[in-house]
SERO-4910 file (N, C-alpha, C, O; in steps of 0.05 Angstrom, whole numbers):
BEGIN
 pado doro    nc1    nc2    nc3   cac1   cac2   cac3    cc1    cc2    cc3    oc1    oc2    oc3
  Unk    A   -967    551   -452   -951    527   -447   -923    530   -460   -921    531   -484
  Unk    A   -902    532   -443   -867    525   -454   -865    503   -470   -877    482   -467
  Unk    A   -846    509   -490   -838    489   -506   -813    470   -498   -791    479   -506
  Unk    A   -812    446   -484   -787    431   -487   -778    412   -502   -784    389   -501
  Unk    A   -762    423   -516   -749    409   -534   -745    373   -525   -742    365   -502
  Unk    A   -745    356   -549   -737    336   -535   -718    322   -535   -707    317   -557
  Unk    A   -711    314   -518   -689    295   -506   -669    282   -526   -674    261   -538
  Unk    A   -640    297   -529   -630    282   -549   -622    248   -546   -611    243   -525
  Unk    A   -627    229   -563   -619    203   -556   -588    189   -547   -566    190   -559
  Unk    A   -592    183   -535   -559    169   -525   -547    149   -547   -553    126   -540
  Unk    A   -539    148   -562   -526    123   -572   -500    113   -574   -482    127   -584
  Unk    A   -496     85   -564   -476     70   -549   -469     63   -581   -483     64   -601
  Unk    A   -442     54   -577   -425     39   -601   -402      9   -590   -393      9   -567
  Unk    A   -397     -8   -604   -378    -21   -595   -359    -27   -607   -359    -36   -630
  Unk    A   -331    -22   -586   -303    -21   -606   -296    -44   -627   -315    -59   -631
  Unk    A   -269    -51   -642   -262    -60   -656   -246    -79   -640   -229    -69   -626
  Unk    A   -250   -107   -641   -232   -125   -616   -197   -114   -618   -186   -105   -639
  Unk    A   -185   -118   -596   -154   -109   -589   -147   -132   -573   -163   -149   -564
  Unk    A   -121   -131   -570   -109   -150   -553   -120   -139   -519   -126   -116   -511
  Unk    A   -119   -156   -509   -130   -148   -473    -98   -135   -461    -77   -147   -460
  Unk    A   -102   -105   -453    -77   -104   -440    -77   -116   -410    -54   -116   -401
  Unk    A    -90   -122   -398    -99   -141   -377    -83   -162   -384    -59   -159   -383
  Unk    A    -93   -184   -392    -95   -217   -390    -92   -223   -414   -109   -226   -432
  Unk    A    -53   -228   -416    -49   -241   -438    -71   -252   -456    -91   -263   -448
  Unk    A    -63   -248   -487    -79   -283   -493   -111   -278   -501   -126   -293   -514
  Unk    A   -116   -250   -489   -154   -247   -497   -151   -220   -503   -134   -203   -498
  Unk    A   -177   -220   -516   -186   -200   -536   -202   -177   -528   -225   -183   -525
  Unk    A   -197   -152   -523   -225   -134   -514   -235   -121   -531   -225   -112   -552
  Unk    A   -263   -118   -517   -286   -101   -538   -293    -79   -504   -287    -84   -481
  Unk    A   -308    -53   -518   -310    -36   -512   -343    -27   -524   -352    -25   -547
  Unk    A   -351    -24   -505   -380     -8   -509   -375     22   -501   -369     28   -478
  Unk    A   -377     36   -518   -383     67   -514   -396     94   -527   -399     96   -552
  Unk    A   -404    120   -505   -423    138   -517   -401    160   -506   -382    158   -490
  Unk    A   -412    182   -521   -409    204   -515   -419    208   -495   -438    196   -484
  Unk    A   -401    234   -486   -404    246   -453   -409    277   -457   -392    291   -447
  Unk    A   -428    290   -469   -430    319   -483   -454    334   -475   -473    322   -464
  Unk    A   -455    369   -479   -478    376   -471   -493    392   -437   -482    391   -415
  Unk    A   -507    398   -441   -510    408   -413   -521    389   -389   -525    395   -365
  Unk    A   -526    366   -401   -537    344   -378   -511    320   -375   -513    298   -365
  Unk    A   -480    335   -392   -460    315   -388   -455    313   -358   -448    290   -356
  Unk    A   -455    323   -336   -453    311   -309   -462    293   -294   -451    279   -277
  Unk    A   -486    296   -303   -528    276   -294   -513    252   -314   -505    233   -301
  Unk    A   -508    251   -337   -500    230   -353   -483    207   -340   -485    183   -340
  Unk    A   -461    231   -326   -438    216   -337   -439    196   -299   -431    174   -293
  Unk    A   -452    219   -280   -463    198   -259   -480    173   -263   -477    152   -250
  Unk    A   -496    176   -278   -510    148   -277   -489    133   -290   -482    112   -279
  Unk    A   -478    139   -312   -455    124   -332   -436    108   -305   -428     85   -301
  Unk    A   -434    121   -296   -411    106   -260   -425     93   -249   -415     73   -240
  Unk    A   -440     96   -247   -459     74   -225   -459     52   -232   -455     32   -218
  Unk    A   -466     52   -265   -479     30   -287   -437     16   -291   -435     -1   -308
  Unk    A   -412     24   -276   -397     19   -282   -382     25   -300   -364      8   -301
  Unk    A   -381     39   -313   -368     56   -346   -347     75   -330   -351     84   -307
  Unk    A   -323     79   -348   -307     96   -344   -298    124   -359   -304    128   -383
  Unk    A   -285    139   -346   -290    160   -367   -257    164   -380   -236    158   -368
  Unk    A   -258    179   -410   -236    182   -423   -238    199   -444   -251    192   -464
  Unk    A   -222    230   -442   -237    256   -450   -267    255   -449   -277    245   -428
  Unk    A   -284    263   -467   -311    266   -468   -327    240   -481   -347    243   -495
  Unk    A   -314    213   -473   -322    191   -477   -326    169   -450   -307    173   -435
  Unk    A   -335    158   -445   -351    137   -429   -349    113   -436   -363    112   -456
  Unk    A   -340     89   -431   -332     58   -434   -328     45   -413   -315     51   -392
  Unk    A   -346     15   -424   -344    -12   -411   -336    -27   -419   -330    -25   -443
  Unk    A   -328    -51   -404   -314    -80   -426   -339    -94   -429   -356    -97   -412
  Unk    A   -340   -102   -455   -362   -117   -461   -353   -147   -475   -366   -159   -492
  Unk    A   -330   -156   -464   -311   -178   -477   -317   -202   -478   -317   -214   -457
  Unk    A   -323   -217   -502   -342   -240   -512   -325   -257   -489   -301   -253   -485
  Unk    A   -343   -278   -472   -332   -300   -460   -304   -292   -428   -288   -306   -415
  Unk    A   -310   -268   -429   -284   -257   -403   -310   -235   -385   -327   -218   -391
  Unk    A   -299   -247   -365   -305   -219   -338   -303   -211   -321   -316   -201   -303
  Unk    A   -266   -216   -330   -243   -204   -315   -247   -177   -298   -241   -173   -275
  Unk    A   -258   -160   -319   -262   -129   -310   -274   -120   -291   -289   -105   -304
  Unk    A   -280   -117   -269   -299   -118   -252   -302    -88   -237   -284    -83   -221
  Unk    A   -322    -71   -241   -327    -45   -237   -321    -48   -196   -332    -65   -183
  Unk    A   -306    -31   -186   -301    -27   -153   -306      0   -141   -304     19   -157
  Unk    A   -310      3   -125   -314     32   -115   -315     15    -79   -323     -6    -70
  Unk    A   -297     47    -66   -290     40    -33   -321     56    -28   -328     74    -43
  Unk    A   -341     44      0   -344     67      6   -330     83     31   -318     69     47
  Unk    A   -331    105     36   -313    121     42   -316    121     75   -296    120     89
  Unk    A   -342    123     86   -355    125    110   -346     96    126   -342     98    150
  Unk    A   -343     69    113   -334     44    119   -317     38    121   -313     18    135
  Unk    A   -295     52    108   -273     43    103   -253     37    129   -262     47    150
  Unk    A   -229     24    133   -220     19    152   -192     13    151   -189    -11    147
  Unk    A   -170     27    152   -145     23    149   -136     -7    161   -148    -18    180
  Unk    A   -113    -19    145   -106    -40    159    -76    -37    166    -69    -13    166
  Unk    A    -60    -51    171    -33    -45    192     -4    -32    162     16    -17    162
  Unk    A    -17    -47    142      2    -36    116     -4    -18    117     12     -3    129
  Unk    A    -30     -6    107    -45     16    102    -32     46    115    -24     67    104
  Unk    A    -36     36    144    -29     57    167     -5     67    173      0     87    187
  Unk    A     25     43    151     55     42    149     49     65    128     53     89    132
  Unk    A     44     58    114     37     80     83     33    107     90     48    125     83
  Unk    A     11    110    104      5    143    117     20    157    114     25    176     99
  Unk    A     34    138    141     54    152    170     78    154    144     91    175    145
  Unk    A     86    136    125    111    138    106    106    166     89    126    180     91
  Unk    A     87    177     75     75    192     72     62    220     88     45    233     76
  Unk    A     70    228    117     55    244    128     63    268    113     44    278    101
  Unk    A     88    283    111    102    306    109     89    314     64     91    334     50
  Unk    A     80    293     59     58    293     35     32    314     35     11    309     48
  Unk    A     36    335     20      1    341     15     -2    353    -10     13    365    -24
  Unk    A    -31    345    -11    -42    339    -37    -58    373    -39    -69    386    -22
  Unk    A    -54    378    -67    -66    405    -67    -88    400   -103    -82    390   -124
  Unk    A   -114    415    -93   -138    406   -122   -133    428   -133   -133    450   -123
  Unk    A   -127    420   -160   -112    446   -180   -128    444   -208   -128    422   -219
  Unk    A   -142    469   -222   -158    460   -253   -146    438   -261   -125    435   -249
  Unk    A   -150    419   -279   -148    405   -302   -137    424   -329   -146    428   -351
  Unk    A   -116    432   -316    -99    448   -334    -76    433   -335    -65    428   -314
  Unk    A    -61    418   -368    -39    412   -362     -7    426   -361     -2    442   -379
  Unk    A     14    421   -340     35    449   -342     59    422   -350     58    398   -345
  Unk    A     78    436   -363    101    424   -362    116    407   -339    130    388   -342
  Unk    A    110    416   -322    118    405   -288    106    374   -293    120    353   -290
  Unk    A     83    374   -299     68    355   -283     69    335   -317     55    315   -318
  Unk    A     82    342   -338     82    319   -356    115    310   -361    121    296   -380
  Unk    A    125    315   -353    155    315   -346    151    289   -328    156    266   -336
  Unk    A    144    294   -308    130    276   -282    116    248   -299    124    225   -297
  Unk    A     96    256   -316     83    233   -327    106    215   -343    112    192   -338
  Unk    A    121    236   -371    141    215   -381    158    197   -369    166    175   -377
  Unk    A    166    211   -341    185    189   -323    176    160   -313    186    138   -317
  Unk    A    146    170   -295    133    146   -297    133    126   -317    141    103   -313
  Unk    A    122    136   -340    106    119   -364    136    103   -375    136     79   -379
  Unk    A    161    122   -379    182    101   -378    188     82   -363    189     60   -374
  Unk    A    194     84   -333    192     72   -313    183     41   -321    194     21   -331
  Unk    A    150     52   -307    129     33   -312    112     24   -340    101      2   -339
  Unk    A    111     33   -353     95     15   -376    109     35   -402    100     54   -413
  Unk    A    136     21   -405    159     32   -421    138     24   -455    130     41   -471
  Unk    A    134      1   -457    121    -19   -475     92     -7   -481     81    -11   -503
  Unk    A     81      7   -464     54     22   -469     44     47   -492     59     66   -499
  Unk    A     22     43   -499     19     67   -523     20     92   -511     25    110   -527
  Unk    A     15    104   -472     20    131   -471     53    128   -464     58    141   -444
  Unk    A     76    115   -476    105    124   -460    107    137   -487    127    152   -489
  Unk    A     89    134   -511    103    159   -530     73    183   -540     65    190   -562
  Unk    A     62    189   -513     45    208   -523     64    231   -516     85    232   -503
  Unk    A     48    250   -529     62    276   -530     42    305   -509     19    306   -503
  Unk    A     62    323   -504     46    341   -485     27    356   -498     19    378   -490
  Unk    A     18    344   -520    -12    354   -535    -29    338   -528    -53    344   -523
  Unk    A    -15    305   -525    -36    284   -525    -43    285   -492    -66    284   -484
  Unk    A    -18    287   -473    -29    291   -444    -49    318   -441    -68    317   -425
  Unk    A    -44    339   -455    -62    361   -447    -90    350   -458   -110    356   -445
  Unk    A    -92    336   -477   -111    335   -482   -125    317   -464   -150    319   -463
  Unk    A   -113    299   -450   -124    269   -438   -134    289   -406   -152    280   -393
  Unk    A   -120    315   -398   -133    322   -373   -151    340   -375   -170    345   -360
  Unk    A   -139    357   -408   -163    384   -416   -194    383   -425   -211    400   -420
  Unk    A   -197    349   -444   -221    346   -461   -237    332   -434   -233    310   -425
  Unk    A   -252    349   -427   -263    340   -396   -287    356   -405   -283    380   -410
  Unk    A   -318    345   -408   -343    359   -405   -350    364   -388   -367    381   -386
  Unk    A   -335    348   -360   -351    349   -332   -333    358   -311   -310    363   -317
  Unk    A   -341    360   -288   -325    371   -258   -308    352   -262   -316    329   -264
  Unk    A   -281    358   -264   -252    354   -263   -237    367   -245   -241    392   -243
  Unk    A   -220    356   -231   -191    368   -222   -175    353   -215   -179    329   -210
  Unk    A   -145    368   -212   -119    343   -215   -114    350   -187   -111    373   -179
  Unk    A   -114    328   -170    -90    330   -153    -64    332   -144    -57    309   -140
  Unk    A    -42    350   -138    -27    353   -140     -9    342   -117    -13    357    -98
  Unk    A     13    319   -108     22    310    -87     53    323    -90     71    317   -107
  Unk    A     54    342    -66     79    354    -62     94    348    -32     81    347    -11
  Unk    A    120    345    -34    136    347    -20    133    374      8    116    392      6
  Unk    A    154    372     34    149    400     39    181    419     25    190    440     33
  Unk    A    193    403      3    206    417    -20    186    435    -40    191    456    -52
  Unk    A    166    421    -40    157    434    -68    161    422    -90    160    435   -111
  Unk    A    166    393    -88    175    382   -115    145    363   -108    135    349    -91
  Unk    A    139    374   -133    117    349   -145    119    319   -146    131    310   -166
  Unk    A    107    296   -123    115    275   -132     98    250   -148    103    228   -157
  Unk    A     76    266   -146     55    252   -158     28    259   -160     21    269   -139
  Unk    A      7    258   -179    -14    274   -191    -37    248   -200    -36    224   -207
  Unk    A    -56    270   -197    -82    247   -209   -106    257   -213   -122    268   -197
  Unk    A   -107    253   -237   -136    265   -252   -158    256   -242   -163    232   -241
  Unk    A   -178    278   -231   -203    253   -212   -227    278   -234   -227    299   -247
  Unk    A   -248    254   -225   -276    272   -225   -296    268   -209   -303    245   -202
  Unk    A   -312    297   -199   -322    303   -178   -354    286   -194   -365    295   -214
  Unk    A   -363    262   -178   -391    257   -190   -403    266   -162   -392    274   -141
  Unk    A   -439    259   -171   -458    263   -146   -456    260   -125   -461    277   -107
  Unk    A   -445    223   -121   -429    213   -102   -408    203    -94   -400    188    -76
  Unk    A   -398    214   -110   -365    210    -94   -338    223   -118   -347    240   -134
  Unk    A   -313    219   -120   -293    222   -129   -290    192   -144   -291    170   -135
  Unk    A   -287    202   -175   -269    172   -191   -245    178   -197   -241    200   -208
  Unk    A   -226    162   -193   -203    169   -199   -199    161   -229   -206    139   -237
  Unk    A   -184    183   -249   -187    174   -274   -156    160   -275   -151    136   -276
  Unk    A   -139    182   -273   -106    165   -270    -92    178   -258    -96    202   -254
  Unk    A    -74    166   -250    -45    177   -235    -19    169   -240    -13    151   -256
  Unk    A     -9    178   -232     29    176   -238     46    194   -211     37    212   -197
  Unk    A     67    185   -211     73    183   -186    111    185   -198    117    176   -220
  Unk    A    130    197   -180    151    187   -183    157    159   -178    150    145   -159
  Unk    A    180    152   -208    189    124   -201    219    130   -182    233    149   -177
  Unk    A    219     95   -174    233     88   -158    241    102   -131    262    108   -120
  Unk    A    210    105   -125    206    100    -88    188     82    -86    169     95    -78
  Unk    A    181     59    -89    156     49    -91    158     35    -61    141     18    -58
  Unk    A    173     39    -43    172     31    -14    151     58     -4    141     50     17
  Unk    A    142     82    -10    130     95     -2    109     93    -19     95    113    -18
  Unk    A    101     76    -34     67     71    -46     62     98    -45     58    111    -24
  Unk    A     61    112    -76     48    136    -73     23    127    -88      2    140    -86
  Unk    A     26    112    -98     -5    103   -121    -18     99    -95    -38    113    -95
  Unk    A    -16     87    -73    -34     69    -59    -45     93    -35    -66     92    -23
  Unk    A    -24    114    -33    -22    145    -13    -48    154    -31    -68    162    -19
  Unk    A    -48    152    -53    -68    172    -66    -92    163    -69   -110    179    -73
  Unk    A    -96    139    -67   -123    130    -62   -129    135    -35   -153    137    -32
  Unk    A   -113    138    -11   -127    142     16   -135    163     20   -155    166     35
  Unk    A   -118    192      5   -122    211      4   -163    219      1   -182    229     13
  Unk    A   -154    204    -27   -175    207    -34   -199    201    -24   -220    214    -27
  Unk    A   -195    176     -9   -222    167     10   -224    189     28   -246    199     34
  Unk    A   -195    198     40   -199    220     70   -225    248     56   -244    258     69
  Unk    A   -219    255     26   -223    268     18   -250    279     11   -260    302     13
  Unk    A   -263    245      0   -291    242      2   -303    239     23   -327    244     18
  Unk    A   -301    233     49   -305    242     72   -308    266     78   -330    268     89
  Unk    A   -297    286     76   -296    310     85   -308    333     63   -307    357     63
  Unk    A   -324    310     41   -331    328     26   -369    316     25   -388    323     11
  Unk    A   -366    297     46   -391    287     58   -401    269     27   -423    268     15
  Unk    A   -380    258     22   -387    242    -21   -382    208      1   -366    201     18
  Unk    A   -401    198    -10   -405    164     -6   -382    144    -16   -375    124     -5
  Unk    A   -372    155    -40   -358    127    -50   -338    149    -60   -344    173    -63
  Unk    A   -309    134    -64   -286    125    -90   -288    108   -111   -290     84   -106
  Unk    A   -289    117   -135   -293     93   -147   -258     90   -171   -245    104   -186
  Unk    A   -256     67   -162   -230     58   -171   -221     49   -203   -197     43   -208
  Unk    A   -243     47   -224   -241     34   -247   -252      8   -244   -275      2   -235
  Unk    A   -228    -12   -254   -241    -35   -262   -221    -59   -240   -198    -54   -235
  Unk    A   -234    -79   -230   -213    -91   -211   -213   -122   -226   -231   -138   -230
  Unk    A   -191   -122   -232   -178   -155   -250   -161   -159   -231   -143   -147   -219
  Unk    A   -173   -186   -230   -158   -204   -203   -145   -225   -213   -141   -244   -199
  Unk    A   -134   -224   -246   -120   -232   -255   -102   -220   -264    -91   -232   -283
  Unk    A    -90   -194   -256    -83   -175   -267    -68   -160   -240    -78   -146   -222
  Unk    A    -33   -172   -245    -18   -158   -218    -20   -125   -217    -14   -114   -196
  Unk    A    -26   -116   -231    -18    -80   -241    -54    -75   -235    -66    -54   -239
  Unk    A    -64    -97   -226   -104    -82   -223   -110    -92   -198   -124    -80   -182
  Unk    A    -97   -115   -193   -110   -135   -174   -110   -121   -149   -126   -130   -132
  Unk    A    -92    -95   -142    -86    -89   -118   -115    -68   -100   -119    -61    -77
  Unk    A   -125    -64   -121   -150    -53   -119   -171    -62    -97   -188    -48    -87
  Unk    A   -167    -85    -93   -184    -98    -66   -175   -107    -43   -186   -122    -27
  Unk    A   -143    -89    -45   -138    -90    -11   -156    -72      7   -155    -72     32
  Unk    A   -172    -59     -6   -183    -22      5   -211    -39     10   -230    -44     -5
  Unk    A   -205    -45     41   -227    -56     49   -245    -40     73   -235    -28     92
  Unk    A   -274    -42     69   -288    -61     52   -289    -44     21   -279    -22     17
  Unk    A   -299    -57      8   -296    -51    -26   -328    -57    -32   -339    -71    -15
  Unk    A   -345    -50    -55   -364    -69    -65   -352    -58   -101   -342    -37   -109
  Unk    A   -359    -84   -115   -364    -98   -131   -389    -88   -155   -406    -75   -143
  Unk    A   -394    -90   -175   -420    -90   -192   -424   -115   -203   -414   -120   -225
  Unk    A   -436   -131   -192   -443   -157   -207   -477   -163   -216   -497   -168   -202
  Unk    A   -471   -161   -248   -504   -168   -259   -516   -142   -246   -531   -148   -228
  Unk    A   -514   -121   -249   -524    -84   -240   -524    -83   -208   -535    -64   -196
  Unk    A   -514   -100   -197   -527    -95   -171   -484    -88   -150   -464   -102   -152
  Unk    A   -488    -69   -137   -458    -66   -117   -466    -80   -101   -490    -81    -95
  Unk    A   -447    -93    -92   -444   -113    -70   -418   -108    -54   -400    -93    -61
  Unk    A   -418   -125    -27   -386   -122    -14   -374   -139    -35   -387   -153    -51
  Unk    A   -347   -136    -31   -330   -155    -39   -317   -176    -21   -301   -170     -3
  Unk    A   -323   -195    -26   -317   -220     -3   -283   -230      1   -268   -232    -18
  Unk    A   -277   -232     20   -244   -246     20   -243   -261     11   -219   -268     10
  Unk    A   -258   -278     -2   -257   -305    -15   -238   -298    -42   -216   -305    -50
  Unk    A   -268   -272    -58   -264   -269    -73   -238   -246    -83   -231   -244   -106
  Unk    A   -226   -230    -60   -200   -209    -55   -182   -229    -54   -163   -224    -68
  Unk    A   -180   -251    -44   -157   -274    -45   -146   -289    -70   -126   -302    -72
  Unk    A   -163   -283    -88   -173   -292   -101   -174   -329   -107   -167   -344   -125
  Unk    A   -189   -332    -79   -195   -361    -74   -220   -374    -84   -226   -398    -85
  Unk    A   -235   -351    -92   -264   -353   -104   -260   -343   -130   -251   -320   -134
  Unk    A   -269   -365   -151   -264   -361   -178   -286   -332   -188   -306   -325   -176
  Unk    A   -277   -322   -208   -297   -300   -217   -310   -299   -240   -316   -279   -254
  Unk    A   -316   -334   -245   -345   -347   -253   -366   -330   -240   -362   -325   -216
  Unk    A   -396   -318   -256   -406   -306   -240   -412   -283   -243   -435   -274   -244
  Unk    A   -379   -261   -247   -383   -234   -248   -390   -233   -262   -389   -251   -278
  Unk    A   -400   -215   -264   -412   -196   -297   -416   -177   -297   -432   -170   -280
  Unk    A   -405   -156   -313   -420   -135   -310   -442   -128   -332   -438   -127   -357
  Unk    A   -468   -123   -316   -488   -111   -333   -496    -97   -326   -502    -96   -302
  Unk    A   -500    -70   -349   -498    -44   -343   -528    -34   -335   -548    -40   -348
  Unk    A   -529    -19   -312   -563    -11   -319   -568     12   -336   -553     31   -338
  Unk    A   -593      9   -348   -602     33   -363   -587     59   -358   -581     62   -334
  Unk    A   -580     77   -373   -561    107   -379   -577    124   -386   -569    147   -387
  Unk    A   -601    119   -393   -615    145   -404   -627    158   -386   -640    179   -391
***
C-alpha cells in the first residue's frame, strides 16, 4: 500500500477594515488564503467559481460588514452577443491585435502602465509603484498566467492585460491601456478580445472581477450581455432591471462555496 501524505489545510484570514475604494463613505474587509503548491491551479479554480480574485499568490473576497456592492460577474462566452456600441468598438479597433506573451514584465509595457495610472487613477496607491512592484504584480503568479499584448500595425504597444488561464475560462486580472483615446475603448476592445478568445479556446466563461453598480469605474461591467452574477453561491443571468440599475442590490450576496 502507497503512502499519501495528507492534505495540507487551507486557511482563510480576514483583512484589517480600509476605506472602500469603490463607494465613498464605507469600509472594506477582505477574506483571504494563499494560492501555493502543486494543486495551486485546482485551488485557485474552485477559488473563481466560489467568486475570489486573484493577486500575486493570494486569493480575495469582499466580506464587508452591512455592503454588497461587490458582486462576482463572469460573460459566458458561447452566449454572448454584441450590441450596436459594441460592434462600433470592433470595427474602431480592427487594425488592433492582441498577441499572449509570458508574464514577464519589460520596460515597454510599464512605461505604458505609469502613463495610464497617471492619467487615470493619479490619486491611487499603484500611480507610485515601482517597476519592482509591477514585475512583481505580473511575475508572483503560482498559476497559468499570460499578458496580453495589444499592438498597433506600428508596433507600438497600446494596451496590455494580465489574464489567467482557469479550467473554464480566462479571468482577467488587469489592464491598462493608452490614455487619451478613450473614443476607441481599449479597456472595453480587451474584454471582447477576450471573450472571441475563450471561444476559440473552446473555455465557457470570462470572468470580469467584481461588478459595483454603484461604482462608475466598475459599473460598466454589465453592458457584456448576457452576464451571470454569484448571488448567495449560486451564478445566475443578470437581469436589465438589475444592469439598469433599476433593481436595488438588496439581496446580493456573495457567499462563497466551500474551497477545499
Amino acid at each position: 500500500m502507497s503512502y499519501k501524505p495528507p492534505r495540507r489545510p487551507q486557511f482563510f484570514y480576514t483583512t484589517a477594515p480600509l476605506p472602500c475604494p469603490y463607494v465613498p463613505g464605507r469600509t472594506e474587509r477582505k477574506v483571504v488564503t494563499e494560492i501555493a503548491g502543486p494543486e495551486a491551479d485546482a485551488l485557485h479554480d474552485r477559488l473563481s467559481r466560489a467568486g475570489f480574485r486573484r493577486s500575486h499568490n493570494i486569493a480575495y473576497a469582499p466580506v464587508c460588514p452591512g455592503c454588497n456592492a461587490c458582486v462576482p460577474i463572469r460573460i459566458p462566452a458561447a452566449r454572448f452577443q454584441t450590441d450596436r456600441t459594441l460592434r462600433r468598438i470592433a470595427r474602431a479597433n480592427a487594425e488592433v491585435e492582441g498577441f499572449e506573451v509570458p508574464p514577464r514584465a519589460t520596460a515597454e509595457q510599464f512605461q505604458l502602465f505609469q502613463r495610464y495610472q497617471q492619467a487615470r487613477h493619479g490619486d491611487g496607491d499603484m500611480a507610485t509603484m515601482s517597476f519592482y512592484d509591477y514585475r512583481a504584480m505580473v511575475e508572483d503568479t503560482p498559476i497559468d498566467s499570460f499578458i496580453v499584448e495589444f499592438r498597433d500595425p506600428d508596433d507600438r504597444l497600446l494596451g496590455a492585460c494580465l489574464t489567467d488561464r482557469l479550467g473554464d475560462g480566462l479571468s482577467a486580472v488587469y489592464s491598462f491601456f493608452v490614455p487619451g483615446i478613450e473614443r476607441r475603448s481599449l479597456g472595453t476592445y480587451t474584454i471582447l478580445w477576450l471573450i472571441e478568445r475563450a471561444r476559440a479556446l473552446g473555455l465557457p466563461y470570462v470572468y470580469l472581477g467584481y461588478w459595483v453598480g454603484e461604482s462608475r469605474k466598475m459599473s460598466y461591467k454589465a453592458r457584456f450581455r448576457p452576464s451571470e452574477i454569484l448571488v448567495a453561491g449560486t451564478w445566475r443571468t443578470l437581469t436589465e432591471a438589475e444592469a439598469a440599475g433599476t433593481e436595488g442590490a438588496a439581496g446580493l450576496s456573495l457567499v462563497t462555496e466551500t474551497a477545499g
